[in-house]
C-alpha positions as semicolon CSV with decimal commas, in nm:
position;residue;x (nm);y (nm);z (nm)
1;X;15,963;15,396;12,836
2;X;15,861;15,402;12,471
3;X;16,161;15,247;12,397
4;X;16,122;14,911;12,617
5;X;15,812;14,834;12,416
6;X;16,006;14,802;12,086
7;X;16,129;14,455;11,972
8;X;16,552;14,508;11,956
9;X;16,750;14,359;11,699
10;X;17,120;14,350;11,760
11;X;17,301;14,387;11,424
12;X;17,740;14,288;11,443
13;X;17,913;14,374;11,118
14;X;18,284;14,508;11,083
15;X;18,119;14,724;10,810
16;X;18,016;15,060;10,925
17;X;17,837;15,104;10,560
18;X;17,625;14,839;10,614
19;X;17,595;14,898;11,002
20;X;17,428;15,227;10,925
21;X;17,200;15,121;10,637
22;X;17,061;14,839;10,826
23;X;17,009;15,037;11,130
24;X;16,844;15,309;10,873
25;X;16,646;15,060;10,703
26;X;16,496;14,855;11,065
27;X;16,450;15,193;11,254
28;X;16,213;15,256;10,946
29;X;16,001;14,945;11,041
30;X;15,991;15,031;11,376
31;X;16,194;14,824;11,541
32;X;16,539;14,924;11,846
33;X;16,826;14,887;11,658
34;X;17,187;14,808;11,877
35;X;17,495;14,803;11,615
36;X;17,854;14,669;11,744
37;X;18,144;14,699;11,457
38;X;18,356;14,488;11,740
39;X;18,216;14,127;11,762
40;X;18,470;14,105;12,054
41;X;18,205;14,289;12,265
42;X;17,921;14,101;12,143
43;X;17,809;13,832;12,386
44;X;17,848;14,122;12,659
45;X;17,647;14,384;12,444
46;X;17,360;14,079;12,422
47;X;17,333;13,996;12,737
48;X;17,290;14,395;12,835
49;X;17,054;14,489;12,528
50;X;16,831;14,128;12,578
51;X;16,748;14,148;12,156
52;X;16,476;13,960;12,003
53;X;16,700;13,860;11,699
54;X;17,034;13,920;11,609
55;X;17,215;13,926;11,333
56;X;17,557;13,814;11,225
57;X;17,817;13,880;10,960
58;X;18,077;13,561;10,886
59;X;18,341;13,705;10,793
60;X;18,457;13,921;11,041
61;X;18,804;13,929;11,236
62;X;18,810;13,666;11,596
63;X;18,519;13,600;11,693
64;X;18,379;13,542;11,370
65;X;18,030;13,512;11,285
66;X;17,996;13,152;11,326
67;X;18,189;13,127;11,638
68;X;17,948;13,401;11,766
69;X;17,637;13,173;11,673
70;X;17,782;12,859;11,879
71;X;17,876;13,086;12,133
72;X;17,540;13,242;12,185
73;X;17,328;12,863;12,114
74;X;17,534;12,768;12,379
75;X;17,389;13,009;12,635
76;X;16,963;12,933;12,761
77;X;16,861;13,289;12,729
78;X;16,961;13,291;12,361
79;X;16,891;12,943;12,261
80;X;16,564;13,040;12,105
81;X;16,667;13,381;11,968
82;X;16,631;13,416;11,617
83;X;16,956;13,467;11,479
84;X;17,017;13,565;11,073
85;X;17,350;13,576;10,912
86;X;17,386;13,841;10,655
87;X;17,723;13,778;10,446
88;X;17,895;13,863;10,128
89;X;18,018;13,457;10,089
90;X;17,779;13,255;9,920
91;X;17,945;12,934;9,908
92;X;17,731;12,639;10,061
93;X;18,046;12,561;10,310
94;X;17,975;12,887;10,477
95;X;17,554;12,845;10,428
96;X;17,620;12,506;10,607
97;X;17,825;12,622;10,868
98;X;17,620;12,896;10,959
99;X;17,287;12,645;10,971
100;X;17,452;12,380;11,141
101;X;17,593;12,642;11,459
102;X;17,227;12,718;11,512
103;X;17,128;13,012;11,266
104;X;16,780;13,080;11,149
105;X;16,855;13,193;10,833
106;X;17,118;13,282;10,549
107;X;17,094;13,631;10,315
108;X;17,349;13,759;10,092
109;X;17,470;14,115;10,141
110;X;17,486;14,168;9,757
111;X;17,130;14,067;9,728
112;X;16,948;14,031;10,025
113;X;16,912;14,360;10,240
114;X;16,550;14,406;10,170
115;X;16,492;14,002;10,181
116;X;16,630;14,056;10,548
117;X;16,437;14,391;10,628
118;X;16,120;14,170;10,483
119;X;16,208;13,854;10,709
120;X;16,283;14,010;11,007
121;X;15,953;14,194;11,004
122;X;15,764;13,878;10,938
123;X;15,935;13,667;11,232
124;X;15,860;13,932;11,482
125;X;15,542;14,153;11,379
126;X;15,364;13,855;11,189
127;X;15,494;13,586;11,390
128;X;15,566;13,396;11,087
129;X;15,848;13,117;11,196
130;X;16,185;13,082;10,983
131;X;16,412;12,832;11,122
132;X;16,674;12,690;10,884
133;X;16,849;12,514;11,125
134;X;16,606;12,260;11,250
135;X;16,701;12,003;11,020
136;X;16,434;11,751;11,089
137;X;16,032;11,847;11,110
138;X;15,776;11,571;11,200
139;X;15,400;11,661;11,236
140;X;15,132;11,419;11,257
141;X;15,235;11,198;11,001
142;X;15,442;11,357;10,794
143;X;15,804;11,368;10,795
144;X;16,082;11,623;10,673
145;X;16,453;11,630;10,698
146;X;16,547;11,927;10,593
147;X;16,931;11,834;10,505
148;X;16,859;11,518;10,290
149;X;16,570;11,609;10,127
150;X;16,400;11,339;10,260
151;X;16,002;11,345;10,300
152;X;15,732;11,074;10,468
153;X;15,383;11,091;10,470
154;X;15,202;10,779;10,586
155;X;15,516;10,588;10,594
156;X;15,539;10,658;10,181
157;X;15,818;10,849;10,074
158;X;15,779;11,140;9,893
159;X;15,954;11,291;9,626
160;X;16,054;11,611;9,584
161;X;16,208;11,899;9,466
162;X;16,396;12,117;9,618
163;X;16,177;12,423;9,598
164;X;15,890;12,209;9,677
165;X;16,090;12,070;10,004
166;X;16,178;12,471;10,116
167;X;15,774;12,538;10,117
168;X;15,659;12,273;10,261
169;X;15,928;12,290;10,564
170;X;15,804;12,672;10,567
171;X;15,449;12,540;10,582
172;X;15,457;12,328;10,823
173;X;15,662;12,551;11,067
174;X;15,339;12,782;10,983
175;X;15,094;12,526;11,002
176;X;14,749;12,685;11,110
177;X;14,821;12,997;10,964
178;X;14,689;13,194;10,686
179;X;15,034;13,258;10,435
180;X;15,004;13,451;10,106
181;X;15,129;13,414;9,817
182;X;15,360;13,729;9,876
183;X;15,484;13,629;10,207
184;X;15,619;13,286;9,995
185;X;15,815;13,471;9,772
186;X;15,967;13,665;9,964
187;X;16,003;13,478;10,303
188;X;16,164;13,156;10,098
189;X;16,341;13,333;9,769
190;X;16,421;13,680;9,870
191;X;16,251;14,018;9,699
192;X;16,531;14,078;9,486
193;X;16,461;13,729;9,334
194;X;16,280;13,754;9,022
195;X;16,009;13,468;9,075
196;X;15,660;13,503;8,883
197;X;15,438;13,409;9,093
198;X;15,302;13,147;8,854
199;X;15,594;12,936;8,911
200;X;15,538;12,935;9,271
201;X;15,190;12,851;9,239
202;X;15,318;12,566;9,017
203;X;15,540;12,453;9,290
204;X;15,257;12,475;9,515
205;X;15,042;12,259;9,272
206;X;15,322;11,974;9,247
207;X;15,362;11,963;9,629
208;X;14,995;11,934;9,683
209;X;14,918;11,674;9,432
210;X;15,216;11,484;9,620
211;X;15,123;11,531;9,965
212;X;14,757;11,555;9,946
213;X;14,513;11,820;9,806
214;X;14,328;11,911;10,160
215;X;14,680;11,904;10,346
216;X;14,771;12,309;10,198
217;X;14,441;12,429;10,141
218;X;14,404;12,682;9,863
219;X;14,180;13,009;9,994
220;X;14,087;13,307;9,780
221;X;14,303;13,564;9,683
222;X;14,613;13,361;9,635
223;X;14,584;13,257;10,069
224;X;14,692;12,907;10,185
225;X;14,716;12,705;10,480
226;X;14,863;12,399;10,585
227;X;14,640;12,191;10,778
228;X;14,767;11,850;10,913
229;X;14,650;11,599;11,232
């Protein structure tokens, strides 16, 4: 019974090394871990284990990773599953492919298995939301497409970089809610990024001067929150 109250994560990989350090690494955080090493058997295994999120490698022999993803988007009881691909390609092609079939996110094996252990805790336990693949965001009267870089606030464009476009589309998926500084580096950059945390607060800076100083609200101990009608 235990068992039923965990959240499940189904993890598909033609890598048994990696299959049994994620499963090592999740089981840690306290989470039901289902691995499959044959993504043949993976829409059956999913519809049987009913996870929470899955997660994909690409490059894996028919179906691939990305075939998986449209496969599953296609299907109402997974359309709003989160669903991270963890990969060893890091070529855009395969970061656009794997946004544009509907995943939630895109780590690198080489340096992203605690970024992932770190995201996947904050989309379930914190309830934080990560989704990549919406490209466009509009609330109240702001604006954000995601894919162009484009950004409208009051029928002004806005300018911005693209670090500055990746946290305010993170904000504003999060609006309402308290974020910390931590959760911004490592939610948006990875922890095996090295990012001082000065530059991010510089990035925050730019983005509010741009978008408006009581829009992300600074609160003590390096806290924010996006607040927008």
């Amino acid at each position: 019974m235990a068992d039923q109250k965990l959240l499940r994560i189904l993890v598909v990989d033609d890598d048994g090394d990696i299959l049994d350090l994620l499963k090592y690494n999740l089981e840690k955080e306290g989470f039901k871990i289902k691995t499959l090493a044959n993504s043949k058997r993976t829409i059956a295994v999913a519809k049987e284990f009913s996870p929470d999120l899955i997660i994909l490698d690409i490059m894996m022999p028919h179906p691939n990773g990305i075939e998986l993803c449209r496969e599953l988007r296609s299907m109402k009881r997974f359309e709003n599953t989160y669903i991270f691909f963890l990969t060893a390609r890091s070529e855009r092609y395969y970061q656009q492919a794997a946004l544009n079939t509907g995943g939630d996110d895109y780590i690198e094996k080489m340096i992203g298995l605690r970024a992932l252990t770190y995201k996947v805790s904050a989309v379930l336990k914190n309830n934080f939301i990560i989704r990549k693949s919406i490209p466009e965001l509009s609330i109240g009267s702001l604006k954000i497409n995601q894919r162009s870089g484009a950004v409208c606030y009051q029928d002004n464009q806005i300018l911005l970089s693209r670090p500055e476009l990746e946290l305010l589309f993170f904000f504003a998926q999060n609006s309402n809610k308290v974020i910390t500084l931590d959760n911004l580096v490592h939610i948006i950059w990875g922890s095996e990024v090295y990012l001082h945390d000065s530059s991010v607060e510089l990035y925050i800076d730019n983005l509010r001067r741009k978008i408006g100083l009581n829009i992300i609200q600074c609160l003590n101990d390096h806290r924010y929150k996006f607040i927008i009608h």
